[in-house]
Phi, psi and omega in degrees: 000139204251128165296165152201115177241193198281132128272312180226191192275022179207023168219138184259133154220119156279159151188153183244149193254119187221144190267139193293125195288141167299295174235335171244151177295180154162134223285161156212161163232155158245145179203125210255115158257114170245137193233115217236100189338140165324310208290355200249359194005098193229072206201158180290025188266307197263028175191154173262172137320311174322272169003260188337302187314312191312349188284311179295109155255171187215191192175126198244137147232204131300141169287188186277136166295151190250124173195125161299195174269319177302314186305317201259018165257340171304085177305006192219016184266134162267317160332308187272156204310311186309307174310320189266011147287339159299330192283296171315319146335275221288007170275305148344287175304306159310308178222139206250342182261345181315322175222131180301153181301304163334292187315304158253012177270320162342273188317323179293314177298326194281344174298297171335285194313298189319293171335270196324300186304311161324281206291300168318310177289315165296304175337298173291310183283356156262348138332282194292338187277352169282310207295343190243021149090333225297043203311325159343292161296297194333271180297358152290321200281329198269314178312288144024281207279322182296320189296322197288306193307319172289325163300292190252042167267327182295303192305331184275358231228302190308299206295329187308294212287300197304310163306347185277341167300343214223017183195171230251153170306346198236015163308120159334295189300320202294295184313327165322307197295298190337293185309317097056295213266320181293331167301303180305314155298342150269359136297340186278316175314291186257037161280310186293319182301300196302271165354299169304330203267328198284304181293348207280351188275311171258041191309321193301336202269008162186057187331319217283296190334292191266017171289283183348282199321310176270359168288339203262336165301331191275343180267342144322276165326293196287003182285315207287312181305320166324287186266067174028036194271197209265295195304004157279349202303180174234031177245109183307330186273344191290318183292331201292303191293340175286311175323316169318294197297342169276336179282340174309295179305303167329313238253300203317308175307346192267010215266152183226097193270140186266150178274090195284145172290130158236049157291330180288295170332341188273297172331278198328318202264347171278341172279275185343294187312317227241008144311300216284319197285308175322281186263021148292306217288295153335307192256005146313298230259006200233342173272336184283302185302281193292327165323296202257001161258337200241133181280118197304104192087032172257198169268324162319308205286346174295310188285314162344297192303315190264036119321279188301282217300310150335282152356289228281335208259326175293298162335307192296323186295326170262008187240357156269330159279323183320302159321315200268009169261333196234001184236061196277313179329289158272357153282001170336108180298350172200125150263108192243185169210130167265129174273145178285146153282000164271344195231345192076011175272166183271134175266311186235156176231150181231154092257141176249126184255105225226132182196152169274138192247168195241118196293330154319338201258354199297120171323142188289315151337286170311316177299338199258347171282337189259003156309131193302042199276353155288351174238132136276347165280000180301317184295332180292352208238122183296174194264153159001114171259135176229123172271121175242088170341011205273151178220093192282134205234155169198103155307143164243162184274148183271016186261005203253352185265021200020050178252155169247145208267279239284355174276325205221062160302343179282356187242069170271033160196133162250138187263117206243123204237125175240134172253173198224136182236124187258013181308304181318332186274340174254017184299290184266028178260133187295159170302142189292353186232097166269164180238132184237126188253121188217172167272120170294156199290315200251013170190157173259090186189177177296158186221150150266068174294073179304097166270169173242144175273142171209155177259177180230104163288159145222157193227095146271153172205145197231164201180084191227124186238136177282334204271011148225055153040043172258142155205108180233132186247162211191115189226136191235118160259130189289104163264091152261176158253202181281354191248319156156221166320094169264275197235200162218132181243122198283118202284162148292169188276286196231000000 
């Protein structure tokens, strides 16, 4: 199920999760149909194709790893980070060369990532045990989380001091271990704040519990102000940007860069070529014809000559749709591959494909979600410009990387994440704030109404693999102004 929410007042983001196959490949297609008022003219008259793509980006990654807080405390888990970072500390402490670097700022980012995820998954499930009264579990699980989250601030805290012993303050690594230590500890803060404000409907029945919770966020902040890192600071934008930048750097281990192909481009440019020689070619031959029929510089031979030069320029136009009707394949506009780093193998091949649609050429599916039952009057209004998204996904098995899948269980999922950027849709929308004059209902005088003007994008999307029978469809409408995204609503289908 591909998700989609608000990211910013000018952007749209889905995402999608799809788990990394053991042994066999296997296909997706996704496909984003957006359908965008006329009045907003967002068409293949005024924007190229080209364009249009560039609103999408994507980006592929690892999902966050699932490793519970017991699971990464767990001295006898050979798995888990914290162990082989323990392993690693005391390999260290011995040869300061023992272990590549690259190895262990890793584990401290899968530690952070593991934390972050944990926390989110702990979040939730006390949401539902508040909605359903459980105080009982609530407070074994929030007793739980501190005590394990304090176990494992004390142990990164113990490996921080060995290194800090065996390397100079401005060591890569020495800096590793630090960020490391300063992330966890703004999860641990506002994990606890969250946890308290969430819990706060059943303090009386475990005052002490959540007394705990805010004792142990204020000896965070003051650990951090201790050890003088920037997220102690009491300047809110210093704290905001450090947060940014540690959750980037954690996150970074999980980021998967993709290898664009520039087979579409090669195509693109061979096709272009053997347009142009085809109606080069043409209007040679049509300058060849009035040369041996026509008296030179008459006017037959003149209207001949601009004929074919006329021609030759229409040829070209019609042999690239052609190419681009009957080659789909290979006109794809951007073919990439996402790599593991670990191994340089393909985890995921994408292609993408971007186009303006006709509401006629449209799958009779769509037409029939995105159809109008409240206007019946729809066919008289003009229609639509719908912009068509598609992205053929081919997972590879992790047996073709000669890796064995019970070694690297922390990477089951890739995560594929796209934004959709709406700046181009708010170019031409009247300003969002009007005045509407009505009568009042409850006095005989004037009402005075402030309003917004706002447009309606809708969004479908498909999520469709033939060879398991998936076709799942999903339709949203985008409510905007002039200001960008005010919200979104997730439509019924038929």
């Amino acid at each position: 199920m591909i998700d989609l929410r608000k990211h910013s007042s000018r952007h749209l983001e889905t995402k999608l999760v799809l788990p990394i196959p053991e042994t066999q490949r296997y296909d997706r297609e996704i496909h984003y149909y957006l359908f965008s008022p006329p009045q907003l003219y967002v068409n293949r008259s005024t924007y190229s194709e080209e364009r249009i793509l560039h609103k999408f980006q994507s980006h592929g990654r690892y999902s966050s790893p699932e490793i519970t807080l017991e699971e990464l405390l767990d001295e006898q888990n050979a798995l888990s980070p914290l162990t082989i970072l323990r392993h690693y500390t005391a390999d260290l402490e011995k040869d300061v060369t023992s272990v590549p670097e690259r190895n262990v700022i890793h584990e401290l980012q899968t530690i952070v990532n593991s934390i972050r995820h944990e926390n989110k998954a702990c979040l939730q499930d006390c949401k539902d045990m508040v909605k359903l009264g459980m105080s009982n579990d609530l407070g074994t699980t929030l007793d739980a989380w501190q005590a394990n989250m304090q176990d494992l601030c004390r142990i990164l805290r113990e490996l921080l001091d060995v290194i800090r012993a065996k390397f100079s303050p401005d060591n890569r690594l020495m800096l590793a271990f630090l960020w490391a230590d300063e992330a966890v500890s703004i999860l641990c803060e506002k994990h606890a704040i969250d946890l308290y404000m969430t819990s706060s409907a059943l303090q009386e029945q475990m005052p002490a519990t959540l007394t705990g919770l805010l004792a142990f966020s204020r000896e965070e902040m003051e650990y951090r102000s201790e050890q003088d890192y920037p997220s102690g600071s009491n300047n809110p934008e210093t704290v905001q940007y450090r947060k940014a930048v540690l959750k980037k750097w954690t996150q970074s281990a999980l980021y998967l860069i993709p290898e664009i192909s520039r087979w579409p481009k090669r195509v693109s440019e061979i096709l272009a070529g053997t347009a142009a020689g085809i109606a080069m070619a043409f209007a040679t031959l049509t300058a060849i014809f009035a040369e041996t029929t026509f008296i030179r510089n008459s006017l037959q031979w003149a209207l001949i000559v601009i004929i074919g030069y006329v021609f030759k320029d229409r040829i070209k136009e019609w042999l690239r749709l052609f190419f681009n009707a009957v080659l789909p394949r290979m006109m794809a506009d951007e073919i990439s591959s996402f790599l593991s780093p670990k191994t340089n193998k393909k985890i995921c091949s994408s292609r993408i494909k971007l186009k303006f649609e006709e509401p006629d050429t449209l799958p009779t599916m769509v037409k029939e979600i995105r159809k109008d039952k409240n206007n019946p009057f729809r066919d008289m209004l003009p229609k639509e410009d719908i912009i068509h998204y598609m992205r053929d996904l081919v997972m590879h098995p992790l047996t073709k990387h000669g890796l064995e899948r019970e070694r690297f269980p922390r990477e089951n999922n890739f995560t594929l994440v796209t934004r959709i950027r709406l700046d181009d849709f708010l170019k031409e929308m009247d300003d969002p704030n009007d005045v509407v004059f009505r009568m009042d209902p409850n006095a005989d005088e004037l009402d005075q109404l402030n309003s917004e003007r706002v447009y309606h994008l809708h969004l479908v999307i498909r999520e469709y693999a033939k060879k398991e029978d998936l076709d799942v469809y999903s339709h949203y409408t985008i409510v905007l102004n002039k200001s960008g995204i005010v919200r979104i609503e997730q439509m019924p289908l038929l």
